[in-house]
C-alpha positions in Angstrom: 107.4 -122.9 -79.9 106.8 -122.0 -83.7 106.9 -124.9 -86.1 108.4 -123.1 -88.4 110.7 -125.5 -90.7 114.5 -124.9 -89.7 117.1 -126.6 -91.9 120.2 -127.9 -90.6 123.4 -125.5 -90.6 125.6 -123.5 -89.5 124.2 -121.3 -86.3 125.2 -119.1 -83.9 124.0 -117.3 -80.6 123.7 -113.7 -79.4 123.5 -112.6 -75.7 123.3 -109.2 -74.0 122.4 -108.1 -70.8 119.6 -105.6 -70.2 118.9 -102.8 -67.4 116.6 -105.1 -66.0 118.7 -108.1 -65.7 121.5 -105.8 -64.6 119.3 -105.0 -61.3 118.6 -108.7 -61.0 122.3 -109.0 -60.4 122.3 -107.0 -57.6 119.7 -109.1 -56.3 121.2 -111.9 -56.4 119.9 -113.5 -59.1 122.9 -114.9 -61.0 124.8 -113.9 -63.7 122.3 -113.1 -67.3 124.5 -114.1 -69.7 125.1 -117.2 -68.1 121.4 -118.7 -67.7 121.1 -117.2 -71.3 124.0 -119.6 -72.4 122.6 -122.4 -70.7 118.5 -121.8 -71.5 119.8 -121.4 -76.0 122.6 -124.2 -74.9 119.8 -126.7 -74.0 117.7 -125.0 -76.8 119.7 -126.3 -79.5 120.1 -129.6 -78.2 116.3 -130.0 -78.3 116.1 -128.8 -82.4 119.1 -130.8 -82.9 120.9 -127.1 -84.3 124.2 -127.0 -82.8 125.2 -123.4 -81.5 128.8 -122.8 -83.1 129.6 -119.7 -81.8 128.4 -117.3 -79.2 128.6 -113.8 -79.6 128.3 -112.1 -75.8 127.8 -108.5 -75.6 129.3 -107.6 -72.3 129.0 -103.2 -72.6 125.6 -101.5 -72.7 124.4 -98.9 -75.5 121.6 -97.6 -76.5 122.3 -97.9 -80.3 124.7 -99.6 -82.5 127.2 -97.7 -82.5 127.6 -98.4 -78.9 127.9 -102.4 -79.3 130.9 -103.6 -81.1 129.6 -107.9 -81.1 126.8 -106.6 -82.4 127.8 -105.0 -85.4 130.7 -107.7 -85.7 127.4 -110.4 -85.8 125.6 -108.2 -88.7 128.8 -108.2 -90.4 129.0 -112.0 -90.5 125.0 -112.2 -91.0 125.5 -110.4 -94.3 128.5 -112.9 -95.2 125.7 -115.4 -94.5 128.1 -117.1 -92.8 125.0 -118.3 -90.3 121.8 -120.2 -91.2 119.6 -118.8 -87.9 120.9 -116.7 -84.8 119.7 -118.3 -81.2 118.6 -115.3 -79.0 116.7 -115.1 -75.9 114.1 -112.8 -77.1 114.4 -110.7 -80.7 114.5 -107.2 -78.6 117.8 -108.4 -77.4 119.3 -107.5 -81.3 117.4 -103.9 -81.3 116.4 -101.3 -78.8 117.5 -98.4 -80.4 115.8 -95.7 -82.5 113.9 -96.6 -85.6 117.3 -96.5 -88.3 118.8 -99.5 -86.0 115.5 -101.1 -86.3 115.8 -100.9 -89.8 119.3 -102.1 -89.7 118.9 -105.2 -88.0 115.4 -106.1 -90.1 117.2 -105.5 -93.3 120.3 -107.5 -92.1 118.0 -110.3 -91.2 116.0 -110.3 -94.5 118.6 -109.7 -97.4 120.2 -112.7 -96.2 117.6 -115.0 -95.6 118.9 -115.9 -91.5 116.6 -117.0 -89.7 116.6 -116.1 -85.9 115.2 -118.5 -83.1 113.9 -117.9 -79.8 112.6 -120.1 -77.2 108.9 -119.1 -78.0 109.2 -118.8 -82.3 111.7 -118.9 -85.3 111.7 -116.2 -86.9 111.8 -116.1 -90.7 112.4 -112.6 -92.3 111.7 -114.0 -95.9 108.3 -114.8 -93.9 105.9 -111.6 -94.8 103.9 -112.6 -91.7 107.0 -113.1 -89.6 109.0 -109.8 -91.3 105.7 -108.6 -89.8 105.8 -110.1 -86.3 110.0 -109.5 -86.2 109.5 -105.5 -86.9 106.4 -104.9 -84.5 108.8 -106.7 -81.7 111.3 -104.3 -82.3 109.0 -101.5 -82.5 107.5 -102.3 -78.9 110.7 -103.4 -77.4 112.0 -99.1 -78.1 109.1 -98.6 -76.4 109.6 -100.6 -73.8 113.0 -98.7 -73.5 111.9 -95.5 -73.5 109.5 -96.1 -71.0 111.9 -97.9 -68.8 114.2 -95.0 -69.3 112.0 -92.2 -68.4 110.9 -93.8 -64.9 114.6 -94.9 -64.1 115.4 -91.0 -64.9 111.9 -90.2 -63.0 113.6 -92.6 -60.1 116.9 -91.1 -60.1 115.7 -87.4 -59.5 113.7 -88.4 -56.6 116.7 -90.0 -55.1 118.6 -87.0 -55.1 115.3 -84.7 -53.9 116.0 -87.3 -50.7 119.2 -86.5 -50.8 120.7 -90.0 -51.7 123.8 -90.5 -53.9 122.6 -92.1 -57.4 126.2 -92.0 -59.3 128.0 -95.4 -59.8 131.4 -94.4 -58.4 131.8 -92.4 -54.9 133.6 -89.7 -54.9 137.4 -89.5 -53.7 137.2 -89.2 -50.1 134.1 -91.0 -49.8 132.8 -95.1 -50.1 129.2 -95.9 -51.9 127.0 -97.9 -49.4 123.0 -98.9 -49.3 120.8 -97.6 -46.9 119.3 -99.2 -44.5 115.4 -100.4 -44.7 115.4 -98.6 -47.9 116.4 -98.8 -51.3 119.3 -96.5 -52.7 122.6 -95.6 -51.5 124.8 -92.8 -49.8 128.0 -91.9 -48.8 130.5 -92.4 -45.7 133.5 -91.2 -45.1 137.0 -92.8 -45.8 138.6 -90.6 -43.2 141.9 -91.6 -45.0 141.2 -90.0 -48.6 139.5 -87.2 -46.4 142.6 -86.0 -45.5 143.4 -85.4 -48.5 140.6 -83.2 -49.9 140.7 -81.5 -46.8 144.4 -80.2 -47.6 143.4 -80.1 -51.1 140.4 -77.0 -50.3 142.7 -75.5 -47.2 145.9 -75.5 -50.0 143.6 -73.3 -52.8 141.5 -70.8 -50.5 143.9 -70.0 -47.7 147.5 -71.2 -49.4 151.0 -73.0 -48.1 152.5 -71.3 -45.3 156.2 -70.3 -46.4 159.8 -69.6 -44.1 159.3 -66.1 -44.6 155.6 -65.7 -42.8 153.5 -65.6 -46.2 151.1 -67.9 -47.8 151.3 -69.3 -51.3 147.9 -70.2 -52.8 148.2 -72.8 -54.5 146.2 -73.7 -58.4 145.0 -77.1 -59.5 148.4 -78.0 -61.2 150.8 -76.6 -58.0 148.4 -78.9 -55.2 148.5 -82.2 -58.1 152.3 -81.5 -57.7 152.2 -81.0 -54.0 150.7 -84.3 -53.8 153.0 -86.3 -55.5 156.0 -85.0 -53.5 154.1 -86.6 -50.8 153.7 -89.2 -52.0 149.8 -89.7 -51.8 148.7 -91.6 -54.8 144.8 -90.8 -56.8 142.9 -94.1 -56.8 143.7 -95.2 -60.2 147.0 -93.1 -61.8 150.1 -92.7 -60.3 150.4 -89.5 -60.7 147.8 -86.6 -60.0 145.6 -85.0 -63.1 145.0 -81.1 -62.7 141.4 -81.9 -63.9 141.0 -83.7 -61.3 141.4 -81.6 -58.9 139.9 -78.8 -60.8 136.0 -81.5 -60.6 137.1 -82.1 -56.5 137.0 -78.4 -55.7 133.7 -77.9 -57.8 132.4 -81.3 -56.6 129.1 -79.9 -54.2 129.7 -83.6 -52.2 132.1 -82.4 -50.4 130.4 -79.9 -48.6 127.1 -82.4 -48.3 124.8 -82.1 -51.6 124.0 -84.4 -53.9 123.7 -83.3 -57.8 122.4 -85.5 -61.1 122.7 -84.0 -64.7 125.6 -82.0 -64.1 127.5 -83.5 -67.2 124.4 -83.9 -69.6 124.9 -85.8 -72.6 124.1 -84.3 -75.9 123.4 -86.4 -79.3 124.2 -84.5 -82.2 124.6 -85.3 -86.1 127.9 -85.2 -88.0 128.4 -86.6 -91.4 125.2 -88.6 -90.5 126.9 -90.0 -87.9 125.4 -89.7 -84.3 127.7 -88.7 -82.0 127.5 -88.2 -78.2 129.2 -85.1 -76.3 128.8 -83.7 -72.9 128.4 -80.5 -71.5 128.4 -79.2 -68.0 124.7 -78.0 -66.6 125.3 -75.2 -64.0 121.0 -76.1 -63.4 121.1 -79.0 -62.7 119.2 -81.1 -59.8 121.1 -80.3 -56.6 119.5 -80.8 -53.2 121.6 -81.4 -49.6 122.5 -85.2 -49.0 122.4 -88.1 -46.1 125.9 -88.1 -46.2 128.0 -86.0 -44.2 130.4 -83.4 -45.7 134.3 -83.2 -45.5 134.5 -79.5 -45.8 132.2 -76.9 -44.2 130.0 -75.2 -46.5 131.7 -71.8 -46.5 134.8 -73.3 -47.2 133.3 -74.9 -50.4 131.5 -71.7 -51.5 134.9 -69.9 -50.7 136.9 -71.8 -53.2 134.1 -71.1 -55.9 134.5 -68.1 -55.6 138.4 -67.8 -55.8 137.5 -70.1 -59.1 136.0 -67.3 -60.8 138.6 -64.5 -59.3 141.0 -66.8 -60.8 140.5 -66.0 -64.5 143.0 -65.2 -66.9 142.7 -61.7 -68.6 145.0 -62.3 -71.4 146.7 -59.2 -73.3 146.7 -60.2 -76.9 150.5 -61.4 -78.1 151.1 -58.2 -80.3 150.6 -56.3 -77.3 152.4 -55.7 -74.7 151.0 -55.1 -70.9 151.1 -51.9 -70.0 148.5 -51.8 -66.5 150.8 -53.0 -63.7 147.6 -53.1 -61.6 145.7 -55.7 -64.8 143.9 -58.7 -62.8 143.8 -57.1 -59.3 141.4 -53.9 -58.5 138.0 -54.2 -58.9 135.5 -51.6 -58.9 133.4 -52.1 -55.3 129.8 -51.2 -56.7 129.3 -53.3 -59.3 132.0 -55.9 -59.0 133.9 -55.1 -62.5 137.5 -55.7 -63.0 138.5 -52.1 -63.1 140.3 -51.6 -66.6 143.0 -48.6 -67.7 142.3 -46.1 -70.2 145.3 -45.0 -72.1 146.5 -41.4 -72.4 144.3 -39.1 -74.6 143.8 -35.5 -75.8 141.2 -35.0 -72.7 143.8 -36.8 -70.2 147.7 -36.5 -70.7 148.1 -39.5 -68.2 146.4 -43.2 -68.0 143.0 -43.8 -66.2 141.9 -46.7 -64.0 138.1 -46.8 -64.5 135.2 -49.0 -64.2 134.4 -50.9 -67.8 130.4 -50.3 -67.3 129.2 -47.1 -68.3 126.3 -47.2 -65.4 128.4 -47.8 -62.9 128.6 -44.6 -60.8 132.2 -45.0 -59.6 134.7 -42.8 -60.8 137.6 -43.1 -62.0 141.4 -41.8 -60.4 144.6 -41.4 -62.3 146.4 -45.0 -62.5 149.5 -43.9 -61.0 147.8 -42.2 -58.3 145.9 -46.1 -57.0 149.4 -47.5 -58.1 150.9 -44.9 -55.3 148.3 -45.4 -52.4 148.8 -49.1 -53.0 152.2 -49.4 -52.9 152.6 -47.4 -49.9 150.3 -49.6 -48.2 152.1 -52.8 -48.7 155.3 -51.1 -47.5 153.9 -50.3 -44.3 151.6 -53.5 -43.9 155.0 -55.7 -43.8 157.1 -53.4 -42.1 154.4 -54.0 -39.1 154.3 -57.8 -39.7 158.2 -57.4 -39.3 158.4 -55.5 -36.1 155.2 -57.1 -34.0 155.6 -60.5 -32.9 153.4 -63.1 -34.6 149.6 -63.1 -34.2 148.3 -66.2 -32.1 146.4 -67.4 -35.3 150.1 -67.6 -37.3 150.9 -71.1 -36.0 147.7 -72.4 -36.2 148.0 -73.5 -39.5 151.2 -75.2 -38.9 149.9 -77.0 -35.9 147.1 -78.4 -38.8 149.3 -79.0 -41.2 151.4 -81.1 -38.8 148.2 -83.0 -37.6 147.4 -83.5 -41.3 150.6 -85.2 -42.0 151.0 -87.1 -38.5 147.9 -88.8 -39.6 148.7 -89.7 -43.1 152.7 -90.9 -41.4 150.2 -92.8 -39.5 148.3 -94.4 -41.7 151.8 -95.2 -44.1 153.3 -97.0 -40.8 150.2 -99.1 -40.7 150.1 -99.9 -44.1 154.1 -101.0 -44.3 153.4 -103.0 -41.0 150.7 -104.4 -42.9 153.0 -105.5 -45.8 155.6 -106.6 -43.6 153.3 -109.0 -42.1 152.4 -110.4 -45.7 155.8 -111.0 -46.5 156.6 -112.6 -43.0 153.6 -115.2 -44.1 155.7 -115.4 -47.9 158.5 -117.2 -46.3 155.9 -119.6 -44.2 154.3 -120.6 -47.3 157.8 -121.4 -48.6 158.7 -123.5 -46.0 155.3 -125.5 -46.3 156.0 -125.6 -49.9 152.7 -124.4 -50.7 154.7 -121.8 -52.7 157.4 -122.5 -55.3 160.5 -120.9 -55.2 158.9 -118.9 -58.9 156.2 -117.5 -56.8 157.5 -116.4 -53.4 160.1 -114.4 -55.8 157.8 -112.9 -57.9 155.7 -112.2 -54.5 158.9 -110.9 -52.6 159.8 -108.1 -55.0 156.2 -106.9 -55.5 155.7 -106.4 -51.4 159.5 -105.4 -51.1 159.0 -102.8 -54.0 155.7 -101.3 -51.9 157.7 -101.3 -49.0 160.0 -99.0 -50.6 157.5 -96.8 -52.0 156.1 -96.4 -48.7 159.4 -96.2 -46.9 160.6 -93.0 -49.5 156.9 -91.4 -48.9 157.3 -91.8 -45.0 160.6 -89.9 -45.4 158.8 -87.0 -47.4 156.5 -86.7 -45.0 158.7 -87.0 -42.0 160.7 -84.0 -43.7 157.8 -81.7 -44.3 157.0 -82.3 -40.4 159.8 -80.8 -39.2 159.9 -77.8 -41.8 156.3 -77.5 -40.1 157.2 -77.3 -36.3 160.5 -75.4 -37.4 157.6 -73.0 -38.6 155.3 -73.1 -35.4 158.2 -72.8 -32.4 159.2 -69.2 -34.5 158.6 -66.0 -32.5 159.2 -63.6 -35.0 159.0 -63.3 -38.8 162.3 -63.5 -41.0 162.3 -60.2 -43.3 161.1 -61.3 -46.7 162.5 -61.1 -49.6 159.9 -59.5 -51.0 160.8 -55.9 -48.8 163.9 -55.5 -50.9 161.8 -55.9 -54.3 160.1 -52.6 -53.4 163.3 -50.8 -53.8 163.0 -52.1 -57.2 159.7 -51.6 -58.5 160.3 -47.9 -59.9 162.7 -49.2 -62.2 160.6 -52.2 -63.2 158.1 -52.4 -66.4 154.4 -52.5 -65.6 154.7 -57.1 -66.7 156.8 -57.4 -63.9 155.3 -55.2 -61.2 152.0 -56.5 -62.0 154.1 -60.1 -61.4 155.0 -58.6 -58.1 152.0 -57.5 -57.0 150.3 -60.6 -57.6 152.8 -62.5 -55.2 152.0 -59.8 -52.5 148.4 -59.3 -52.4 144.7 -61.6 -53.6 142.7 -58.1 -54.8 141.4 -55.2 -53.5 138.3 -53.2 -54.3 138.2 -49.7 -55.2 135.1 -46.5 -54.6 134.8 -43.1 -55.8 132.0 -41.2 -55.0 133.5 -37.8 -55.9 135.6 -35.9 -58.5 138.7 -34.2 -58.3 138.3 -30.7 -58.2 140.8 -28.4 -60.3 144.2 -28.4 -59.4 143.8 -31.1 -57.1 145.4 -34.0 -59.0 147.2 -35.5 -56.6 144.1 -35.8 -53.8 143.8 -39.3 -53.7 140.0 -39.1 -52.4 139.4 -42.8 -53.4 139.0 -45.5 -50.8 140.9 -48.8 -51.4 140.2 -52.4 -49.2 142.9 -54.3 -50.0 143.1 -58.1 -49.2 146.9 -58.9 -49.2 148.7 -62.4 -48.8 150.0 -61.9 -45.2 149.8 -64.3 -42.3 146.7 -62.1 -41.0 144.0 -63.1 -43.5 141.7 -60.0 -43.0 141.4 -57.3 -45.4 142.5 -53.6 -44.7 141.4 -49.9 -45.4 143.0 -47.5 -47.2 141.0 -44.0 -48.0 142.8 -41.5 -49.6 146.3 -40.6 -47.4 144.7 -41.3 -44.5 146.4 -43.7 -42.2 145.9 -47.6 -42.2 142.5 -48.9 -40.8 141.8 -52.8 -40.4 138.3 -53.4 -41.4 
C-alpha cells in the first residue's frame, strides 16, 4: 500500500459489480459486493478511517448516465462532504468513454477527495497521482472495450452453434446449460406451448365459427381470446398486443436462434447521449439445439399473412370509393392492384396494376367486382348443400385437445392449492401459524382457487361449443348468404367490409386486351382464396365455370 499521508475524516465507500465478477457468480463464487464490503470493511479498520457510508451500485451501465449511486456519490464529492472514497480498484468509478473520465478526474480534483484502494491512495491534488488516477481510467476503457468486443465475438459464435445467448427464454420455453459444454438452450414448457401453438393456429388458419366459417384472428382479437380463457402472460394480468405481435415474429418458435435483432443505437440530443433501439431484419440467425413449437411452414406462413395484413389507408378527406381496396393483387408481380377513376379515355373505373412494367392488364372494376361476386355466391351455395368435408372437424377435434389439456393442467394446479391449504389448517393446529397468518394465507390460496375455478368454467364452456361444432353433419346457412341480396344497394366502404369477412385475397392475370365491342368479355383469370371451411384456393377464368386449383 501507498504511504501516502491520509488525514482523519469523514469517508465513504463505493462498490459495483463488473462483467467479470458477474460470471464469477455463476460460478459460484459468492456474491462481489459482499467480499468488496468486507475486503474496504477490514481496510479501514487497518488505517484507522472509519467507512461512514457505502454507496452500492446494484445496475450495470456503460456510462454515467446509466448509474444513479454514482452520480448521487459525485454529487456529494463536490459538496465535499467526504475526505477520501474506499474503492476496490479506481476503474470501479469509470469505464466509460473519455467525457466520464473526465468527469470523475475533475470531481476528484476540484475538491481535493482523496480516493483509497487496497494497493495506493490516491491524491488528485497529487500531479504524479492526477497522473497515475487518469492513465487507470484510460486502461480500464480499454480493458472494456476489449472485454466487450470478445463477449460480443463469444455471443455470435454461440448462436453460429445454434445455442440460445438471451437472458430470458422465450414464452413457451425454459433457459437451461448444456451439457459438457458451456452456454445454454432451450426446452420446452409443454404447458406455455399450448399456448403459442393456438396463438400461430388462431392468426394463419382462424377460429372456427357456428356457421362453418373461420375468423382469423389479429394480435389484439387472440390477446382478448386469451383472457376469456383465462390463460394469464408470465408477468401481467392481462395480455399486450405487442406481445403477441414479437411471439409470431419470434424465429424460436420454429427452431432458430437470432442475436442483434433489436440493436441499440447511441445518438446525441441536446448533448445528451441517448440510447434507442431499432429492429435489424440482418441480423445473425442460424437454426438452434432446441426443438421448435411450431413447424417451420407454419412460422413462415404467419410472416407472410404479417405483411398481407397492412393497412392501405384512404386519406380522411376522402372517401373510399374501390370496394375491391386491400384484396386483389396483380399475379405477376405481386402489387396490390389499385383503381383508376373515370377519365376522358375511359367513362368507367379501372382495376390496374400500380407498376408500369408489369405486363398485366387491366379489366373494368365492375367487371372483376362481377366475376367475383358470382363466385362467392356459388362457392357457399355448394358448402350449403354438400355435407361437410372430412377435414371440417378436424380442427374442432384440436381445438378440444388444446383445451382438455390446459382443463388439465387447471385441475392439477387447484388440486395443488387445495393441498396447500389442507396443510394451512395443520400448521394452525401446531400453532406454528398464528391465527394473522393462516388468514392472510387462507384468502390468498382461496382467491386462486377461485380464479382457477371461474377459468375452468370458461374452458369447460368453450368445450362443449367445440364438440357441439364437430358432431354437426351439415352447415347452418350463414348469415352472410342474405348480405348478398344487399350488396347492390350498399356503398363501395361497406362492400369492401363485406368482402373482407368472406374471402383472405385473390390474385388476378391478363394477358390479353379486350377487343372492340367486347366490354363485357371478362377474359381475366381470378384465384381466389376465400374464408371457407375448405382452405384451398379456387379458379375463376373469365365465365367459365368453377375450377379448384
Amino acid at each position: 500500500m501507498g504511504n501516502n499521508p491520509t488525514p482523519p475524516g469523514k469517508y465513504c465507500a463505493y462498490l459495483r459489480k463488473s462483467r467479470a465478477d458477474h460470471d464469477a457468480e455463476l460460478r459460484g463464487e459468492g456474491d462481489t459486493l459482499e467480499r468488496h464490503r468486507k475486503l474496504l470493511s477490514e481496510l479501514s479498520v487497518r488505517m484507522k478511517l472509519p467507512i461512514l457510508k457505502f454507496y452500492s451500485e446494484v445496475v450495470s451501465g456503460d456510462t454515467l448516465t446509466d448509474r444513479p449511486v454514482m452520480q448521487q456519490l459525485l454529487r456529494d464529492v463536490e459538496a465535499k462532504l467526504w475526505e477520501g472514497v474506499f474503492v476496490v480498484e479506481v476503474e470501479r468509478l469509470a469505464r466509460g468513454n473519455t467525457k466520464d473520465q473526465g468527469i470523475v478526474s475533475d470531481c476528484f480534483k476540484y475538491s481535493g477527495t482523496k480516493i483509497i484502494t487496497p494497493a495506493k491512495v490516491y491524491d488528485p491534488e497529487n500531479e504524479f497521482d492526477e497522473e497515475y488516477f487518469e492513465f487507470g481510467l484510460f486502461m480500464a476503457r480499454r480493458e472494456y472495450k476489449t472485454i466487450n468486443r470478445r463477449l460480443q465475438r463469444g455471443r455470435i459464435t454461440s448462436v453460429k452453434e445454434g445455442k440460445f445467448v438471451s437472458g430470458t427464454a422465450p414464452y413457451g420455453y425454459r433457459r437451461i446449460r448444456l451439457q459438457d459444454e458451456k452456454g445454454y438452450t432451450l426446452a420446452v414448457n409443454e404447458k406455455e406451448a399450448d399456448v403459442i401453438r393456438m396463438i400461430f393456429d388462431w392468426y394463419c388458419n382462424g377460429i372456427l365459427l357456428e356457421d362453418g366459417t373461420y375468423k382469423k384472428l389479429g394480435a389484439d382479437g387472440i390477446a382478448r381470446r386469451l383472457d376469456e380463457l383465462g390463460i394469464p402472460p408470465r408477468t401481467s394480468d392481462r395480455w399486450p398486443r405487442a406481445t403477441i405481435r414479437d411471439m409470431l415474429s419470434n424465429p424460436a418458435y420454429c427452431g432458430d436462434v437470432r442475436f442483434g435483432y433489436r440493436a441499440s443505437k447511441k445518438t446525441v440530443y441536446g448533448g445528451t447521449v441517448t440510447h434507442s433501439r431499432h429492429t435489424n431484419e440482418n441480423c445473425q440467425q442460424n437454426p438452434g439445439l432446441h426443438p421448435a413449437i411450431v413447424s417451420r411452414s407454419l412460422f413462415h406462413k404467419a410472416q407472410d399473412q404479417k405483411t398481407e395484413n397492412r393497412k392501405y389507408t384512404v386519406p380522411s378527406s376522402s372517401a373510399l370509393q374501390n370496394p375491391l381496396s386491400g384484396l386483389i393483387y396483380c399475379k405477376k408481380c405481386g402489387s396490390l392492384m389499385t383503381r383508376l377513376a373515370p377519365n376522358s379515355h375511359n367513362p368507367y373505373a379501372t382495376l390496374k396494376c400500380p407498376r408500369r412494367s408489369c405486363p398485366n392488364i387491366s379489366s373494368p372494376l365492375f367487371l372483376v367486382e362481377e366475376q367475383m361476386i358470382r363466385f362467392l355466391r356459388n362457392w357457399l351455395g355448394e358448402c350449403l348443400l354438400n355435407p361437410l368435408p372430412s377435414d371440417y372437424t378436424e380442427p374442432a377435434a384440436q381445438e378440444i385437445e388444446r383445451l382438455n389439456t390446459a382443463l388439465k393442467n387447471n385441475r392439477q394446479e387447484s388440486a395443488r392449492l387445495q393441498a396447500q391449504l389442507n396443510k394451512t389448517y395443520s400448521l394452525l393446529e401446531q400453532e406454528i401459524y398464528t391465527i394473522e397468518i393462516f388468514r392472510e394465507r387462507q384468502q390468498l390460496l382461496t382467491r386462486d382457487m377461485e380464479t382457477l375455478a371461474q377459468t375452468a368454467n370458461r374452458w369447460e364452456e368453450e368445450i362443449r361449443r367445440y364438440e357441439k361444432l364437430r358432431n354437426s353433419n351439415r352447415l347452418s346457412p350463414p348469415q352472410t348468404l342474405s348480405l348478398f341480396d344487399l350488396y347492390s344497394c350498399a356503398g363501395p366502404e361497406a362492400k369492401n367490409r363485406l368482402l373482407k369477412e368472406l374471402m383472405q385475397k385473390a390474385e388476378y392475370e391478363k394477358d390479353r386486351p379486350n377487343t372492340r365491342g367486347k366490354l363485357r368479355n371478362a377474359n381475366f383469370t381470378l384465384e381466389i382464396y376465400p374464408k371457407m371451411p375448405r382452405r384451398e384456393s379456387c379458379i375463376i377464368s373469365g365465365s367459365e365455370s368453377l375450377r379448384e386449383k
